[in-house]
N, C-alpha and C positions, 0 to 999 in steps of 0.2 A: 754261669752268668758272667758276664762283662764287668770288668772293674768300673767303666764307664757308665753300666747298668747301674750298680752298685752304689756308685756315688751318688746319682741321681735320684736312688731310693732316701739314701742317709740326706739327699738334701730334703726333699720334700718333706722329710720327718721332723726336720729342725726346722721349716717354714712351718708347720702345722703346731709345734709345740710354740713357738713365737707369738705364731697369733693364737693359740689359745689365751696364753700371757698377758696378750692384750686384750682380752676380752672379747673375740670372734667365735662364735657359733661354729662348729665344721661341719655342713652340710651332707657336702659329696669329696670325695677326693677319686682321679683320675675318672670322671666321671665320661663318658663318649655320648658323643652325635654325629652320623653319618664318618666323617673322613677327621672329628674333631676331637681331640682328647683335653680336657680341663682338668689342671692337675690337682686346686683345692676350688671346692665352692664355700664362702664361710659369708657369716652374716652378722652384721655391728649394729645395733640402733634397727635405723631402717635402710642401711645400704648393704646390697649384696655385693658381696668385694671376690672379683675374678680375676685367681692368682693364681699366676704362673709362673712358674719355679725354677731357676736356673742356676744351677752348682757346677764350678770350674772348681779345679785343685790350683789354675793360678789366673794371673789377669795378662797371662804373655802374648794371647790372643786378642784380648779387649778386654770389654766388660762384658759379664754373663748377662744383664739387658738389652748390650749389642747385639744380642743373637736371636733376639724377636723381629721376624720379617711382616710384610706384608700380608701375606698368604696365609701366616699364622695369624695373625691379626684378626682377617676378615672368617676365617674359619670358627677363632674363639665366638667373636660377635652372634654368627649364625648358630651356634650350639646355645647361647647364655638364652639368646631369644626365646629357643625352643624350651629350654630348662624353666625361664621364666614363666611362657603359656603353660606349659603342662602340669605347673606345681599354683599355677594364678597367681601368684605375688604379686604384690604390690609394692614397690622398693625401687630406689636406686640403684642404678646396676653402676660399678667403679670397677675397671682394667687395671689392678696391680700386679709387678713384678718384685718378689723377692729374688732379691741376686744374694749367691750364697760363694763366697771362694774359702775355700777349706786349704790351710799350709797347716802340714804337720799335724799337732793336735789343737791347731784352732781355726773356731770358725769366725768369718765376717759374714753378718748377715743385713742387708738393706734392703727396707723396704720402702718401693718406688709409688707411693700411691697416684691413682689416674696418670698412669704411665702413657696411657693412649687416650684418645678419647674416641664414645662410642660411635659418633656422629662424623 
Protein backbone atom coordinates (compact mmCIF):
# COMPACT_ATOMS: atom_id res chain seq x y z
CA UNK A 1 0.00 0.00 0.00
CA UNK A 2 0.94 3.67 -0.85
CA UNK A 3 2.03 5.86 1.98
CA UNK A 4 -0.11 8.27 0.09
CA UNK A 5 -2.90 5.43 0.46
CA UNK A 6 -2.24 5.27 3.77
CA UNK A 7 -2.54 8.68 4.76
CA UNK A 8 -5.68 8.97 3.18
CA UNK A 9 -7.05 6.17 5.16
CA UNK A 10 -5.73 7.66 8.75
CA UNK A 11 -7.27 10.82 7.43
CA UNK A 12 -10.80 9.73 6.86
CA UNK A 13 -10.55 8.01 10.20
CA UNK A 14 -9.93 11.10 12.13
CA UNK A 15 -12.69 12.96 9.93
CA UNK A 16 -15.08 10.23 10.87
CA UNK A 17 -14.11 10.14 14.71
CA UNK A 18 -14.51 14.29 14.66
CA UNK A 19 -17.66 14.11 13.54
CA UNK A 20 -18.86 11.54 15.49
CA UNK A 21 -17.63 14.12 18.25
CA UNK A 22 -19.87 16.24 17.03
CA UNK A 23 -22.80 14.53 16.97
CA UNK A 24 -23.03 13.08 13.20
CA UNK A 25 -24.65 9.82 12.43
CA UNK A 26 -22.00 7.78 10.02
CA UNK A 27 -24.22 6.54 7.48
CA UNK A 28 -21.93 5.32 4.62
CA UNK A 29 -18.27 5.80 4.31
CA UNK A 30 -16.38 5.48 0.78
CA UNK A 31 -19.78 4.79 -0.47
CA UNK A 32 -19.78 4.54 -4.81
CA UNK A 33 -21.96 5.54 -7.65
CA UNK A 34 -21.19 5.05 -11.10
CA UNK A 35 -17.46 6.87 -11.68
CA UNK A 36 -18.27 8.65 -7.90
CA UNK A 37 -16.76 7.69 -4.58
CA UNK A 38 -18.13 9.68 -1.22
CA UNK A 39 -15.80 9.21 1.36
CA UNK A 40 -18.26 9.76 4.53
CA UNK A 41 -22.05 10.05 4.30
CA UNK A 42 -23.12 11.28 7.97
CA UNK A 43 -26.24 12.78 9.32
CA UNK A 44 -27.09 15.87 11.95
CA UNK A 45 -30.63 16.87 12.84
CA UNK A 46 -32.01 16.82 9.42
CA UNK A 47 -29.21 17.61 7.10
CA UNK A 48 -27.24 14.98 5.32
CA UNK A 49 -23.66 16.40 5.48
CA UNK A 50 -21.50 15.11 2.19
CA UNK A 51 -17.99 14.98 3.23
CA UNK A 52 -15.12 14.69 1.60
CA UNK A 53 -11.88 14.26 3.01
CA UNK A 54 -8.74 15.63 2.15
CA UNK A 55 -5.30 14.76 4.30
CA UNK A 56 -1.90 16.39 3.07
CA UNK A 57 1.21 15.84 5.51
CA UNK A 58 1.88 19.63 4.48
CA UNK A 59 0.11 22.83 3.09
CA UNK A 60 3.39 23.30 0.50
CA UNK A 61 0.97 22.62 -2.23
CA UNK A 62 -2.05 24.59 -1.03
CA UNK A 63 -4.82 23.83 0.98
CA UNK A 64 -6.23 20.16 0.91
CA UNK A 65 -9.73 22.04 -0.01
CA UNK A 66 -7.90 23.38 -2.95
CA UNK A 67 -7.93 20.11 -4.44
CA UNK A 68 -11.78 19.70 -4.95
CA UNK A 69 -12.28 20.28 -8.75
CA UNK A 70 -15.18 20.75 -10.81
CA UNK A 71 -15.52 17.37 -11.98
CA UNK A 72 -15.38 16.06 -8.48
CA UNK A 73 -17.99 18.32 -7.62
CA UNK A 74 -20.52 17.50 -10.19
CA UNK A 75 -19.81 13.74 -9.74
CA UNK A 76 -20.36 13.99 -5.66
CA UNK A 77 -23.84 15.81 -6.66
CA UNK A 78 -24.85 13.13 -9.01
CA UNK A 79 -24.02 10.20 -6.43
CA UNK A 80 -25.63 12.12 -3.19
CA UNK A 81 -28.97 12.38 -5.50
CA UNK A 82 -28.92 8.83 -6.27
CA UNK A 83 -28.01 7.86 -2.50
CA UNK A 84 -30.91 10.38 -1.60
CA UNK A 85 -33.69 8.56 -4.09
CA UNK A 86 -32.83 5.23 -3.15
CA UNK A 87 -32.65 5.53 0.76
CA UNK A 88 -36.18 8.39 0.15
CA UNK A 89 -34.91 10.79 2.69
CA UNK A 90 -36.10 13.67 3.42
CA UNK A 91 -33.11 16.21 4.47
CA UNK A 92 -31.00 18.59 3.47
CA UNK A 93 -28.22 17.70 1.57
CA UNK A 94 -24.65 20.11 2.78
CA UNK A 95 -21.24 19.62 0.65
CA UNK A 96 -18.52 19.59 3.47
CA UNK A 97 -14.90 19.30 3.31
CA UNK A 98 -12.67 18.37 6.20
CA UNK A 99 -9.21 19.43 5.30
CA UNK A 100 -6.86 17.44 7.47
CA UNK A 101 -2.82 18.36 7.21
CA UNK A 102 -0.86 15.88 9.49
CA UNK A 103 3.04 17.32 10.69
CA UNK A 104 4.68 14.96 12.64
CA UNK A 105 2.44 13.66 15.42
CA UNK A 106 -0.29 16.26 14.85
CA UNK A 107 -3.04 16.75 13.27
CA UNK A 108 -5.17 20.00 11.90
CA UNK A 109 -8.44 19.29 11.16
CA UNK A 110 -11.11 21.90 9.48
CA UNK A 111 -14.13 21.56 8.93
CA UNK A 112 -15.48 23.52 5.70
CA UNK A 113 -19.23 23.28 6.03
CA UNK A 114 -21.30 23.97 2.60
CA UNK A 115 -18.03 24.16 0.91
CA UNK A 116 -19.92 24.24 -2.35
CA UNK A 117 -23.22 24.70 -2.90
CA UNK A 118 -25.62 22.04 -4.42
CA UNK A 119 -27.31 24.37 -6.99
Amino acid sequence: MSKHYELGREGEQLAVNYLLKKGYQILERNWRFQKAEVDIIALKEETLAVVEVKTRSSNEFGNPQDFVNQKKIRLLREAINEFVIQRNLDVEVRFDIIAITMRDSMEDIEHLKDAFYYF
